[in-house]
C-alpha positions in Angstrom: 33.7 92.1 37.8 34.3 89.2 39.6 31.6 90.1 42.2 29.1 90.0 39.3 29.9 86.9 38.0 29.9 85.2 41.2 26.7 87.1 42.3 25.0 86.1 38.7 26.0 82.3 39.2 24.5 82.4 42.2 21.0 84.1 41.1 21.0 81.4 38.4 21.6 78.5 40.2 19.4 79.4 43.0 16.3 80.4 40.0 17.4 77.1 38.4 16.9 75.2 41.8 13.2 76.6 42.7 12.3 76.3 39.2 12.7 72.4 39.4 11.0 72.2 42.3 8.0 73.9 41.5 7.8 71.4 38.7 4.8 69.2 39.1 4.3 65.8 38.3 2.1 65.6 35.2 -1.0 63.7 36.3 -2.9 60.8 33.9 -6.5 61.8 33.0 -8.4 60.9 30.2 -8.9 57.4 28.5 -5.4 56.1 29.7 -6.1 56.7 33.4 -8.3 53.9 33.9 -6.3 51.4 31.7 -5.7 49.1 34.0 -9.6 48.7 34.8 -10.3 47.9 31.6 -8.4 44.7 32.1 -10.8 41.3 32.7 -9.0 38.1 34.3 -10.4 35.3 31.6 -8.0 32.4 32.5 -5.4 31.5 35.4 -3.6 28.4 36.9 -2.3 28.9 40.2 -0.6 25.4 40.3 -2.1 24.8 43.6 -2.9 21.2 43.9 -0.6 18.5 43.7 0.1 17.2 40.7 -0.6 19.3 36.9 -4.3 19.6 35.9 -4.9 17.9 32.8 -8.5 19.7 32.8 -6.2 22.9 32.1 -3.0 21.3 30.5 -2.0 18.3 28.3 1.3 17.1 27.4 3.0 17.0 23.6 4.5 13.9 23.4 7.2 13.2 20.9 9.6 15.2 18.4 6.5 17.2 16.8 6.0 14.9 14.1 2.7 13.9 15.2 1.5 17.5 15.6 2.8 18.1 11.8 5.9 19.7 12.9 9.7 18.4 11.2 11.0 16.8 13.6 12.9 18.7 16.7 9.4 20.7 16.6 10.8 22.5 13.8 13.8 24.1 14.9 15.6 21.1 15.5 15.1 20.8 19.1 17.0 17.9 20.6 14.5 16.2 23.1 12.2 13.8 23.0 8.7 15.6 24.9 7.2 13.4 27.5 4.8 13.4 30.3 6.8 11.5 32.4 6.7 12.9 36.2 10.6 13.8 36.3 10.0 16.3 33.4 7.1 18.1 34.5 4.8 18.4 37.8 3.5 20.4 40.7 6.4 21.0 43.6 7.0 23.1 46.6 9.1 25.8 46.3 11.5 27.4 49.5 8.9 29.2 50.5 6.2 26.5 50.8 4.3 27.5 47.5 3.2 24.7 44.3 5.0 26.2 41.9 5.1 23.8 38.1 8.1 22.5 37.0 9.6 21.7 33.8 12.6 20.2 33.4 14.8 18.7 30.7 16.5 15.1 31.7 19.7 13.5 29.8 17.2 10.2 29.1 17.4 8.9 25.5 14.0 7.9 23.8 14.5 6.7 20.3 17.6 8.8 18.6 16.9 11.7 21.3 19.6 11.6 24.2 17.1 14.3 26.6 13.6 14.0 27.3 
């Protein structure tokens, strides 16, 4: 009885094998397959010059109050916003590359300790 067993294991886990590998990869056809073509590059900054292109970008200055926010932009943000060049710019990264920068900076401007 043994024998059996051992010999039925055997047949099953060998079936089990070449049925799996038979098993094809189901292929993409139809409308998803050409999803990615339907996509249209409208807008992109590569950060490639050196400093930020205001033709492209524009600073928020302030706490948000001038841009009808409460102020701390309305959820109580701590920092004062600033286009001041040691928050924000164009620098090289290890590699060589412009890469943009924002960065917060312990600088108080009127009861806001960070810009």
């Amino acid at each position: 009885m043994k024998m059996y067993t051992a010999i039925f294991c055997s047949f099953f886990l060998i079936a089990t094998f070449l049925s799996m590998s038979c098993i094809r990869k189901k292929s993409v056809t139809g409308p998803e397959s050409n999803e990615i073509s339907k996509w249209v590059l409208t807008w992109s900054d590569e950060f490639d010059g050196e400093s930020i292109d205001l033709t492209k970008w524009s600073h928020m200055i302030g706490d948000g109050t001038d841009y009808g926010e409460q102020p701390g932009w309305g959820n109580n943000e701590q920092q004062y916003y600033t286009d001041d060049p040691a928050n924000s710019g164009i620098m090289l990264d290890d590699e060589g590359d412009s890469v943009l920068f924002i960065e917060a900076n312990e600088t108080q401007i009127e009861e806001l300790e960070y810009t």
